[in-house]
N, C-alpha and C positions, 0 to 999 in steps of 0.2 A: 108634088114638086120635090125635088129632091134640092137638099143645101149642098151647097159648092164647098164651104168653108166646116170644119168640125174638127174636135180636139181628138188626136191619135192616141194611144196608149202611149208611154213613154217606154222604150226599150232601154233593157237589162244596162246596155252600154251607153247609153245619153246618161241614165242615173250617175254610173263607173265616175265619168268625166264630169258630170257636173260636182260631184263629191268630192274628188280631186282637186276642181278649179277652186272651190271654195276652201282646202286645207293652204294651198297655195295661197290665197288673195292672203288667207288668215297671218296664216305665218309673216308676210310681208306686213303685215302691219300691225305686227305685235310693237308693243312700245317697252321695247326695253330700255330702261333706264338705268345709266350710270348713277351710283348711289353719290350723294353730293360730297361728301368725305373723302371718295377716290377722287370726283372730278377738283376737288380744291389741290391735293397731292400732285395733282397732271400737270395740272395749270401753274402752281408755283415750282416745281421741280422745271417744268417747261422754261418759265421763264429765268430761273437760275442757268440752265445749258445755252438757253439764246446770248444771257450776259456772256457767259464766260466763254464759250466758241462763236459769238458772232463776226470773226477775221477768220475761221474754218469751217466753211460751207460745210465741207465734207464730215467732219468729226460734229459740227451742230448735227447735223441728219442724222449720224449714230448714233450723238446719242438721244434725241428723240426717239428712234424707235426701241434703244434699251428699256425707255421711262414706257413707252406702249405696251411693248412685251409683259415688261414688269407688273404693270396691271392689269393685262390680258385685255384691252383695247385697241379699235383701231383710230387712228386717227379723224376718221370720218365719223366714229361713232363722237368723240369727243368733240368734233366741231360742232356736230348739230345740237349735243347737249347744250355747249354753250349758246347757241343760238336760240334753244328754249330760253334759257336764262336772260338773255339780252332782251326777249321781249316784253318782261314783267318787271318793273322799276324794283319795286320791295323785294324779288326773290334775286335781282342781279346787287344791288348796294347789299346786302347779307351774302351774299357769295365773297363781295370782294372785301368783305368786314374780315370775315372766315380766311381767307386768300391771306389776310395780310396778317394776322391772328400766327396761323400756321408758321407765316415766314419771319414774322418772330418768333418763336420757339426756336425754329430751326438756327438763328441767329445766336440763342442764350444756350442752347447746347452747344455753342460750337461746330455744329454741321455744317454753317455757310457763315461765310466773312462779310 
């Protein structure tokens, strides 16, 4: 009796593609991580530009994207950081310990009024 069902050799080009699929899956879900030191800089510079241009849509948006530039981030990568952060009590209250830490300093240099 001969079997209906039996495993084929895999060709040269199923290998190709399947090698590829998994460099692709990989890369997508690399976790890279904003170093938390940038992300406290984002967030407080952030909220500095929101105070001071929140009556200029147009000028808040620039300068958002200068403070992005400036760190070489996109703003989607920033949201989802903080969105890690929001979901772990201990590692979001030390963020905004840091957060507020930083925007003092920044206050006793005279950087921000």
């Amino acid at each position: 009796m001969k079997r209906k069902f039996y495993l084929k050799p895999a060709r040269k080009n199923n290998i190709i593609l399947i090698f590829l699929s998994l460099i692709v899956v990989h890369s997508g879900c690399s976790n890279e991580k904003i170093p938390e030191e940038t992300l406290i800089k984002v967030y407080v510079e952030n909220v500095i530009v929101e105070e001071t241009y929140s009556a200029n849509t147009d000028s808040l948006i620039a300068h958002r994207n200068i403070i992005f530039s400036k760190y070489k981030i996109t703003e989607k990568d920033f949201q989802d950081e903080l969105n890690k952060y929001a979901g772990d009590k201990t590692k979001w209250d030390s963020f905004f310990k840091k957060s507020n830490d930083y925007l003092n300093d920044l206050k006793k240099s005279n950087a921000v009024n």
